[in-house]
TORVO-833734 format. One line per 5 residues: number of its first residue (from 1); for each residue z, y, x of N, C-alpha, C. Coordinates in steps of 0.05 Angstrom, whole numbers, m for minus. Atoms other than C-alpha are relative to their C-alpha. Layout:
<atoms>
NUM> Z Y X Z Y X Z Y X; ... .
</atoms>
This chain:
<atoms>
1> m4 2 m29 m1774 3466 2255 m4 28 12; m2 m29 m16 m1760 3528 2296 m13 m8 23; 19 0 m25 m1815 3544 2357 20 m12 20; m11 3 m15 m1764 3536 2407 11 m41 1; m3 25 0 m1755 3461 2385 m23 m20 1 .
6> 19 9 m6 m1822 3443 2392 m7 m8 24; 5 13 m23 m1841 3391 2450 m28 m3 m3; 39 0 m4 m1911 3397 2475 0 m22 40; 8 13 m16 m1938 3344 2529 m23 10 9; 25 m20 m8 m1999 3380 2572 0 m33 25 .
11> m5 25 m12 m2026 3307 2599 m21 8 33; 14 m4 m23 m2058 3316 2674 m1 m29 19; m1 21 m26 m2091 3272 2733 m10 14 21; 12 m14 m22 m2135 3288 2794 m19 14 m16; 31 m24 12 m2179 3341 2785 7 18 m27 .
16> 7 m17 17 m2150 3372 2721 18 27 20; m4 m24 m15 m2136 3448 2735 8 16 m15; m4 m17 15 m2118 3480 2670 21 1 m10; m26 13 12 m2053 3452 2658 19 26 4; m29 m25 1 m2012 3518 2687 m19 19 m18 .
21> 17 m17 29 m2058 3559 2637 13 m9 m15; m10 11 27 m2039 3519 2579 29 3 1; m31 m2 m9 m1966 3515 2605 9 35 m10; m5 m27 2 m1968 3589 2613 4 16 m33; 2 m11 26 m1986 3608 2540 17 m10 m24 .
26> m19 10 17 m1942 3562 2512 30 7 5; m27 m4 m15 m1881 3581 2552 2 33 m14; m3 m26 3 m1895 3655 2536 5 7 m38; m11 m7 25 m1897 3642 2466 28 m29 m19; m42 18 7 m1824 3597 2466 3 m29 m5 .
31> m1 31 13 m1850 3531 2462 15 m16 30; m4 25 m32 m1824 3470 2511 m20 m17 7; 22 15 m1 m1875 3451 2547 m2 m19 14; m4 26 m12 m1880 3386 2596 m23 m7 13; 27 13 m18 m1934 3380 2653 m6 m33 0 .
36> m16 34 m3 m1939 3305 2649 m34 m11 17; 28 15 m11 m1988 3255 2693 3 m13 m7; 0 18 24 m2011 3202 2648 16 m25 17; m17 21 2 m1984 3151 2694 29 m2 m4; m28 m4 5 m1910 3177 2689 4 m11 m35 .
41> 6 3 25 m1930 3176 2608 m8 m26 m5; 6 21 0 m1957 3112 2612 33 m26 5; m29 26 1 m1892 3074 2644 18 15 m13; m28 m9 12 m1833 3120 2608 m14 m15 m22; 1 m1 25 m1877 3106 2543 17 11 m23 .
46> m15 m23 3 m1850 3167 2515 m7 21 m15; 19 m20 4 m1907 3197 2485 11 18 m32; m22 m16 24 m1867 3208 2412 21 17 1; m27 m26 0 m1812 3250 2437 m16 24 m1; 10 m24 4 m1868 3296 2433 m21 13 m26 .
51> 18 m13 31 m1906 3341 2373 m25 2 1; 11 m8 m11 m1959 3358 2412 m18 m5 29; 16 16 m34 m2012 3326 2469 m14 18 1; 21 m11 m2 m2050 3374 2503 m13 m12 20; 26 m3 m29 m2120 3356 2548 m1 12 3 .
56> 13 m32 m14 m2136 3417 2591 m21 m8 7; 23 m3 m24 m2193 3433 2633 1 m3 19; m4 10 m35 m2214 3414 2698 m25 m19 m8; 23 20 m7 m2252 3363 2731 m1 m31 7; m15 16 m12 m2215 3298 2720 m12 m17 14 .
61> 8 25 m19 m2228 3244 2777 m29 19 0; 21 m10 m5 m2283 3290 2796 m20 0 m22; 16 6 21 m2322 3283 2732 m19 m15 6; 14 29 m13 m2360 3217 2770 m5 m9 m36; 8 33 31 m2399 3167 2719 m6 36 m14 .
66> 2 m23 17 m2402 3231 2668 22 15 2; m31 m13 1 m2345 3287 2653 11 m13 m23; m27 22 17 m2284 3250 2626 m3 m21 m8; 1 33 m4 m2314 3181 2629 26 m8 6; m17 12 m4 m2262 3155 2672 29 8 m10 .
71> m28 1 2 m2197 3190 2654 m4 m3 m37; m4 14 24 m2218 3173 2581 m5 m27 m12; m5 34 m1 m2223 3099 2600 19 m9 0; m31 8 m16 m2154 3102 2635 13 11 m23; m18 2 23 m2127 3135 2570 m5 m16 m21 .
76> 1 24 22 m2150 3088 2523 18 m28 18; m19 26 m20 m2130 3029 2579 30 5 m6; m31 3 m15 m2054 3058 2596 7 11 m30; m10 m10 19 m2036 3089 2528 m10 6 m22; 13 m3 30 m2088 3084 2478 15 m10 m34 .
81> m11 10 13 m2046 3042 2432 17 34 m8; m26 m18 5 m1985 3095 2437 m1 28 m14; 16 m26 8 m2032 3151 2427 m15 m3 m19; 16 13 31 m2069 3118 2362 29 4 m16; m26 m10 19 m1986 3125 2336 2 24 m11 .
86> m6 m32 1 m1981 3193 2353 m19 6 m27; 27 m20 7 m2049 3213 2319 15 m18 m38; m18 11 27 m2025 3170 2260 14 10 m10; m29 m11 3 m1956 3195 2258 m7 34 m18; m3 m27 8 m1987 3258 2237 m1 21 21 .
91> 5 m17 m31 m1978 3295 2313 m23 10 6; 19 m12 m8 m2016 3342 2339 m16 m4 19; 11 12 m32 m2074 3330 2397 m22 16 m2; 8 m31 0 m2108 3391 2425 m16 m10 26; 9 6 m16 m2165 3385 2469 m19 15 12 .
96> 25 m28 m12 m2214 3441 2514 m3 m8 17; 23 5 m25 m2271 3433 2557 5 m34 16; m4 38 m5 m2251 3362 2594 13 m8 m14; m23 5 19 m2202 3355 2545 m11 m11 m30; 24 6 17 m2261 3349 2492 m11 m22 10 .
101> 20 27 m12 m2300 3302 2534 13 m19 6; m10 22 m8 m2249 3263 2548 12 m15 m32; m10 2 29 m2222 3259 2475 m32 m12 m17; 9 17 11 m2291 3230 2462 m16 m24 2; 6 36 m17 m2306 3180 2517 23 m15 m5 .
106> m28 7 12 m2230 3161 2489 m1 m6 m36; m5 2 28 m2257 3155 2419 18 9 m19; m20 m22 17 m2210 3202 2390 m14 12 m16; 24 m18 21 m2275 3237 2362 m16 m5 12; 2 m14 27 m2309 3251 2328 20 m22 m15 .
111> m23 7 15 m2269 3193 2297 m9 m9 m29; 17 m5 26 m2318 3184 2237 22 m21 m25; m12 20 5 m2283 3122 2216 20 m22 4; m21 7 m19 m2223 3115 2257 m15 m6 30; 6 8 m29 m2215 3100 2330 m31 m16 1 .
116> 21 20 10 m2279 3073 2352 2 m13 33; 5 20 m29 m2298 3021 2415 m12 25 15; 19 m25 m23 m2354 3066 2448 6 25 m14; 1 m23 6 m2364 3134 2445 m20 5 m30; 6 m6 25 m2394 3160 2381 m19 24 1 .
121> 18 m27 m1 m2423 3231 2408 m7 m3 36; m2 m4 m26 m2432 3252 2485 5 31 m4; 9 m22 m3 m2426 3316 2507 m18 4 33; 26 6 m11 m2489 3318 2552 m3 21 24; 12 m16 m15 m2517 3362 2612 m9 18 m14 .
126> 6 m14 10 m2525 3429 2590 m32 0 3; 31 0 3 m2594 3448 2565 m20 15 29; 5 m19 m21 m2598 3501 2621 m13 m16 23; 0 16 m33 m2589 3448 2676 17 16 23; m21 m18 m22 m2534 3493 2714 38 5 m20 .
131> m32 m13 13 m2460 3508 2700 2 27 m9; 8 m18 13 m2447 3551 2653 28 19 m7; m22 m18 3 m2393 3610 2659 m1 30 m12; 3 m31 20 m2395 3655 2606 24 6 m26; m18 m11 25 m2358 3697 2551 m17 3 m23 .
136> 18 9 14 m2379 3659 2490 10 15 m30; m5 m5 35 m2365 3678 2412 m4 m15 m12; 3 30 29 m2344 3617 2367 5 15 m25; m3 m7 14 m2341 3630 2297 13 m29 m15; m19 18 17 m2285 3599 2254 m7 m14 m21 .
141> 9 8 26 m2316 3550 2202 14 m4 m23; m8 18 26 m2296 3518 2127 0 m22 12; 1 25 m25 m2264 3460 2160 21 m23 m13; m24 16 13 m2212 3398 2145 26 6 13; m20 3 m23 m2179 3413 2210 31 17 m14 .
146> m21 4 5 m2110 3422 2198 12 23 18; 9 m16 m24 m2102 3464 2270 m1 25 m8; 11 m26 m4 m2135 3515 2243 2 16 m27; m5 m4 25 m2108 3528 2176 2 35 1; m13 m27 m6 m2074 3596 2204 m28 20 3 .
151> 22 m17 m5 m2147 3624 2226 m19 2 m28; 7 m4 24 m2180 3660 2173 m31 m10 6; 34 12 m1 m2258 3626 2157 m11 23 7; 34 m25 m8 m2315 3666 2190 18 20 30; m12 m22 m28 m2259 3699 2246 m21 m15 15 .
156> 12 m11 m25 m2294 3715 2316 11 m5 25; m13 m2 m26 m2260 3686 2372 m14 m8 26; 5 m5 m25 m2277 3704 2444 13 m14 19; m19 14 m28 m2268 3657 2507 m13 m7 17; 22 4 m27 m2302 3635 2566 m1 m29 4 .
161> 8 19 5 m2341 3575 2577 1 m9 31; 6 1 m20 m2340 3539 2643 m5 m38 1; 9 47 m1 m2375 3459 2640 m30 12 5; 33 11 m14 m2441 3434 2666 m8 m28 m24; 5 28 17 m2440 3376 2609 21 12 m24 .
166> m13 m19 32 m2421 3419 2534 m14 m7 m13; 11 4 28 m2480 3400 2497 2 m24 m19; m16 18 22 m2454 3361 2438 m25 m11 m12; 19 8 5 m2502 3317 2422 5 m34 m16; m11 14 6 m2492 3256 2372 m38 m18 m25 .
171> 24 10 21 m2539 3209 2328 m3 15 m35; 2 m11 30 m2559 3229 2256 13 m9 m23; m18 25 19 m2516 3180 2217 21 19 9; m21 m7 m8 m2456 3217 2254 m2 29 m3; 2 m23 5 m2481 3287 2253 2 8 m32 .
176> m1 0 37 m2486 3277 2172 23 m5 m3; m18 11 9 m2418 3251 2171 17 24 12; m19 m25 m5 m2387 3310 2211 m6 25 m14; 1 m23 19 m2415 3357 2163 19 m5 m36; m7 10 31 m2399 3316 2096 30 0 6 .
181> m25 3 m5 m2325 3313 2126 12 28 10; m10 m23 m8 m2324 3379 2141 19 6 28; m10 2 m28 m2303 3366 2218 m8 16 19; 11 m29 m15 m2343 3425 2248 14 21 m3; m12 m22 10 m2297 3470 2258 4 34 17 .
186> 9 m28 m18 m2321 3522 2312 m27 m1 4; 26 2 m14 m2399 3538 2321 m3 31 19; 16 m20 m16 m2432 3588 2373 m6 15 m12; 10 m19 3 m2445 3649 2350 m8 25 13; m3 m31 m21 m2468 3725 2369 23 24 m3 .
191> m25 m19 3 m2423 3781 2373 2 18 m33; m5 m13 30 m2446 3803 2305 12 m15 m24; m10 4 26 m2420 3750 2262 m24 m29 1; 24 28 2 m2492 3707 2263 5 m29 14; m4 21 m16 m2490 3640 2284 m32 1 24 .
196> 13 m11 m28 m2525 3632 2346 m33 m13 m9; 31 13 3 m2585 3578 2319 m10 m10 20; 18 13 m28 m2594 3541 2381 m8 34 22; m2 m22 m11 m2598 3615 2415 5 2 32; m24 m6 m26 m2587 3616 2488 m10 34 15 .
201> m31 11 0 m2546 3645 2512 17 m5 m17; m36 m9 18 m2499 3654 2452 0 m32 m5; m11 32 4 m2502 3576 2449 m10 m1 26; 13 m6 m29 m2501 3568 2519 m1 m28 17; 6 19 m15 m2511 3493 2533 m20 m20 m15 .
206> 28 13 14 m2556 3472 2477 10 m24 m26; m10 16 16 m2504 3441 2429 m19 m3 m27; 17 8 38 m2540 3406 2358 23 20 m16; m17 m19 16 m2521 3457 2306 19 22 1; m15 m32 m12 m2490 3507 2352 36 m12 m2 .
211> m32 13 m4 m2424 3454 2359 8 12 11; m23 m9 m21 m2368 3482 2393 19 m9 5; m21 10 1 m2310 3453 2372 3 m18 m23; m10 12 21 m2289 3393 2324 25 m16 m8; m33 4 1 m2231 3355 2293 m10 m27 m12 .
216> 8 28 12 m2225 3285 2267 m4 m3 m29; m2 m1 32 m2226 3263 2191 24 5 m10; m23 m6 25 m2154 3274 2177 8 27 10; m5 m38 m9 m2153 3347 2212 22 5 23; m20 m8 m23 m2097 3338 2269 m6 m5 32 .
221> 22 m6 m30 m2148 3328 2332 m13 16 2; 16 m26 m16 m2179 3388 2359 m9 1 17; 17 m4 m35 m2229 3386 2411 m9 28 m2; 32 m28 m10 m2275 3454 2442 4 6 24; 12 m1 m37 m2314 3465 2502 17 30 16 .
226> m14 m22 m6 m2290 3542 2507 20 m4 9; m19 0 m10 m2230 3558 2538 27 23 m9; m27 m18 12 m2172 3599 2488 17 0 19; m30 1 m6 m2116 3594 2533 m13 18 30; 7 m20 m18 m2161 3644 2586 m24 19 m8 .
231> 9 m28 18 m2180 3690 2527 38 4 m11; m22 m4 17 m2099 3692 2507 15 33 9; m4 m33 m5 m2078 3763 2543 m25 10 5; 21 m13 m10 m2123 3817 2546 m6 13 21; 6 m6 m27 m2123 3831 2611 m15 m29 14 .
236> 12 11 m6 m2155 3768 2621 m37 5 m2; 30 m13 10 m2220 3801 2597 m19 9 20; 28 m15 m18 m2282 3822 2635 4 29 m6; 7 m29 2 m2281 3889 2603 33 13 m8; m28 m8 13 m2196 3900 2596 6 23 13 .
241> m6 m13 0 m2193 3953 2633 m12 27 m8; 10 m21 14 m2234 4000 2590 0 m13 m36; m6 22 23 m2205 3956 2529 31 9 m9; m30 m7 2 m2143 3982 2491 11 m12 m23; m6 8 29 m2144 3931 2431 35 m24 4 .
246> m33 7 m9 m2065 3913 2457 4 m25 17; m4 21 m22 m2031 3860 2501 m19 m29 m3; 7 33 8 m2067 3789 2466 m33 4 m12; 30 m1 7 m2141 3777 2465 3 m34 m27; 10 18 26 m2173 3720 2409 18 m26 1 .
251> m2 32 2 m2142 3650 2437 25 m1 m13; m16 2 6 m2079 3672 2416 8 m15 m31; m2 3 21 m2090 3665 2342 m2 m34 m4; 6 33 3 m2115 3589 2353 25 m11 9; m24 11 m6 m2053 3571 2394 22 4 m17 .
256> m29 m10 24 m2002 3605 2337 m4 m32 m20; 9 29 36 m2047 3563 2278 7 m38 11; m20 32 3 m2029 3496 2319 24 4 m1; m22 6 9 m1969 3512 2325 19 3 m23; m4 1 23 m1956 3537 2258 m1 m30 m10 .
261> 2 35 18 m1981 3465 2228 22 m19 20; m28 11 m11 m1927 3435 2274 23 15 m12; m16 m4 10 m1874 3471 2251 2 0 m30; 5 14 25 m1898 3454 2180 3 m28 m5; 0 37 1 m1903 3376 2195 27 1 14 .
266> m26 19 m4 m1837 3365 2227 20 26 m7 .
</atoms>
């Protein structure tokens, strides 16, 4: 499959805000991309004409009840079935900062043992107790994810964090099962390489094990709190204009590796 034939869905309601981000980075590097609001998605039922679901960021339905409670009630409700195909089918499903949280009040993940009824993890009120907007350093694990085949283990990628409710926090039965499945596939680190160790700031909401990002058991769901798609030019940077390491900062490499494994699967 050639980039240019690739259909990507970027799903939005009230409150999300990251959707022309994600749009933007996909457009620039030749994909077709598709703002969609779940209820349009919901009545076409339509969701297979596409390769690709992205959650963005934001604050859907105000993040009320918890963040991504409700719009990951209303996606399980209006299209959970259609979207258990997709994930099936093999399709890709890409998820940051609400996009995470909503992917696991939606039981999408962690996923230990397929779809599940309730949630399985939370991601919790940061440790801090304040929102937390910073430029974080994940470090690329040994992983199953699928996603992330293209990123080499132990890379360094740089992005900015912006949630009030990141810390990944899950029981011990489930934390043992996302290691033994090798589903951890971004932790917190410092700028040298070290993992962060519970560290704050460089784990900056108090995630178990310095979580950042994970994927389901068969490797084609991708959640993380960070935000790649406003680390993808380097002029997006805090420090770009005394920065001459060329036009594309870190997120870029994550957005290629999904779409690489899409143009591998279809």
């Amino acid at each position: 499959m050639n980039t240019d034939d690739i259909r990507v869905c970027i799903l939005r309601v009230a409150g999300t805000n990251r959707d022309g981000d994600v749009k933007n980075v996909l457009d620039h590097l030749g994909v077709k991309a598709d703002v969609c609001h779940l209820n349009r998605i919901a009545r076409e039922q339509n969701l297979l004409d596409y390769h690709l679901v992205v959650l963005p960021g934001g604050f859907s339905y105000g993040d009320y009840i918890r963040s991504g409670a409700i719009f990951g009630k209303e996606l399980k409700t209006k299209i959970g079935d259609e979207l258990e195909r997709f994930v099936r089918s093999g399709r890709a499903l890409l998820g940051m900062c609400n996009g995470f949280q909503i992917l696991v009040e939606a039981g999408f993940l962690p996923a230990i043992d397929g779809m599940s009824e309730y949630p399985e993890a939370v991601l919790a009120n940061n440790a801090s107790a304040r929102f937390e907007c910073r430029w974080k350093t994940m470090k690329n694990q040994s992983s199953n994810c699928k996603l992330t085949e293209s990123v080499p283990i132990g890379k360094l990628i740089r992005a900015p964090t912006a949630h009030g409710e990141g810390r990944f926090i899950a029981p011990k039965d489930v934390l043992e099962k996302l290691d033994e499945n090798k589903q951890i596939v971004l932790r917190y680190a410092k700028q040298d390489g070290e993992l962060a160790n519970g560290e704050y700031p460089f784990n900056p909401n108090g995630s178990v094990g310095d979580i950042a990002g994970i994927c389901n058991p068969e490797g084609n769901v991708l959640a993380l709190m960070p935000h790649p798609e406003d680390s993808f030019f380097r002029f997006q940077y805090p420090d770009w204009t005394s920065n001459s390491d060329g036009e594309y900062g870190d997120g870029k490499v994550l957005f290629e590796s999904v779409l690489e494994y899409v143009r591998k699967k279809f």
